[in-house]
C-alpha positions in Angstrom: -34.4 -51.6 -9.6 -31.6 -49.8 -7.4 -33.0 -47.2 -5.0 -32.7 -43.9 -5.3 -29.0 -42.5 -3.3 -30.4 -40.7 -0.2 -28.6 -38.5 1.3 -28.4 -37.2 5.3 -28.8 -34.3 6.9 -24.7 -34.0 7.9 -23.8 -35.0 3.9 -26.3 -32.6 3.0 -24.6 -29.9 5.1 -21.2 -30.6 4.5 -21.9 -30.7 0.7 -23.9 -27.3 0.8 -20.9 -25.5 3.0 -18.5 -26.7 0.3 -20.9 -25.4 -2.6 -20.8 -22.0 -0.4 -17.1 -22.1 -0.1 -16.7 -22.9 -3.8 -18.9 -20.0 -4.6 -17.3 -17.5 -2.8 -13.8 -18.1 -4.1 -15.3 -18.3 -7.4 -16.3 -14.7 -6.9 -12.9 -13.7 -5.5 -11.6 -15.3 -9.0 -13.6 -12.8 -11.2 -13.2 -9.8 -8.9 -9.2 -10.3 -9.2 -9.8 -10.2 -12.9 -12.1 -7.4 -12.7 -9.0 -5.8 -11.2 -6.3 -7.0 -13.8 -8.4 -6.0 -16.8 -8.3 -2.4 -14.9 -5.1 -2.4 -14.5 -4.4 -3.5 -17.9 -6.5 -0.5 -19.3 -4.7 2.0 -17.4 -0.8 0.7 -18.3 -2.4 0.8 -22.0 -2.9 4.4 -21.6 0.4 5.3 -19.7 2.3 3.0 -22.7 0.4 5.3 -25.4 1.8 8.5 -23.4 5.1 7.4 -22.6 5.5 6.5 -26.5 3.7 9.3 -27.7 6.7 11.6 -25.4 9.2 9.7 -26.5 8.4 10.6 -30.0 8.1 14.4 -29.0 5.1 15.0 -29.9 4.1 16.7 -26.7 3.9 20.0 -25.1 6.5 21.3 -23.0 4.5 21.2 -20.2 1.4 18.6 -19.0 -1.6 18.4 -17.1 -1.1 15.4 -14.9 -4.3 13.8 -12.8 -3.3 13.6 -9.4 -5.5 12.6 -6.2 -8.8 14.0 -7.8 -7.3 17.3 -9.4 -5.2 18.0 -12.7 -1.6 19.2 -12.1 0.5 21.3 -14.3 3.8 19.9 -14.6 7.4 19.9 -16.8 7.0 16.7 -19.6 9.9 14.9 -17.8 8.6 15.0 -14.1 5.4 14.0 -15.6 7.1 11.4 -17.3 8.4 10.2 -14.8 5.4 10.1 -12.4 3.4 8.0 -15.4 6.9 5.6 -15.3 6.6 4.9 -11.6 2.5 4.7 -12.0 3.4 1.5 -14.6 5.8 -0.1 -12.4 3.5 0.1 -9.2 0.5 -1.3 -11.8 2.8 -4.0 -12.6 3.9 -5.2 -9.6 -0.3 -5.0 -9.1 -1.0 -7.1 -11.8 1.1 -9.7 -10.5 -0.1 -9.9 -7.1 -3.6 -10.4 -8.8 -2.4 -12.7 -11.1 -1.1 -14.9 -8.2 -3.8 -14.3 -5.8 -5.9 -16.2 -8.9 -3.9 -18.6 -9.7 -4.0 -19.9 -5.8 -8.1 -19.2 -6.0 -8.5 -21.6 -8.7 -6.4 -24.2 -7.3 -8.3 -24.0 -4.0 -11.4 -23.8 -6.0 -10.4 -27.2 -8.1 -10.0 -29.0 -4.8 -13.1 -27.6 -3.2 -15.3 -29.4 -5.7 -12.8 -31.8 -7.9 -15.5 -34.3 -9.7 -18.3 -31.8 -9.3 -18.0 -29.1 -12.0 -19.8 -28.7 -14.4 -18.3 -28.2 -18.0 -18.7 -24.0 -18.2 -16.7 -23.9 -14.8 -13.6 -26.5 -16.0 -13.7 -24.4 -19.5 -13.7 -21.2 -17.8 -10.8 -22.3 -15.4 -8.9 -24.1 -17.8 -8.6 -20.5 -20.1 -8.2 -18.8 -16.9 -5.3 -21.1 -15.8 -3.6 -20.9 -19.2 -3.6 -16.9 -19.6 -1.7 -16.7 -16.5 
């Protein structure tokens, strides 16, 4: 009967600092999608108001939410303001986007033969939505 693998102290350590690593950019991972679903939500809205004035089928002039209070402003400067909002949430979006794509591949070599089946299917979806 083969012994038991035993394990010292330095493999134990170097294994648990890579588990700690791992874990850490793992959480890096699901706050960066945290942030893209956000970001996602909001250019929802500002698509639904930038079709809904293109239709014409808002008020001259519109409240706009600016730094914590509501501004009252002409439909086309408020237009524009929600235009710019998108293209800044976009270029956002991206940054996340490749900010997780780079986390995942660090966290594949962190632990390459070591993850269990959740992790792989959870990075493989993650991988392929990007």
């Amino acid at each position: 009967m083969a012994s038991p693998k035993r394990y010292d102290l330095d493999d134990m350590l170097k294994r648990h600092e890579k588990l700690v690593e791992a874990e850490e950019t793992a959480g890096k991972v699901f706050q960066e999608k945290h942030s893209v679903l956000q970001f996602q939500k909001r250019m929802t809205a500002n698509r639904e108001y930038l079709s809904l004035a293109r239709k014409q089928e808002l008020p001259e002039d519109q409240y706009v939410y600016l730094g914590g209070f509501f501004v009252k402003l002409p439909a086309k400067q408020a237009q524009k303001i929600v235009q710019q909002d998108q293209s800044r949430l976009k270029t956002w979006e991206t940054k996340a986007r490749s900010t997780i794509k780079k986390n995942v591949a660090k966290l594949q070599s962190i632990l390459p033969s070591e993850r269990p089946p959740a992790v792989v299917d959870l990075l493989t979806k993650e991988t392929k939505s990007l």
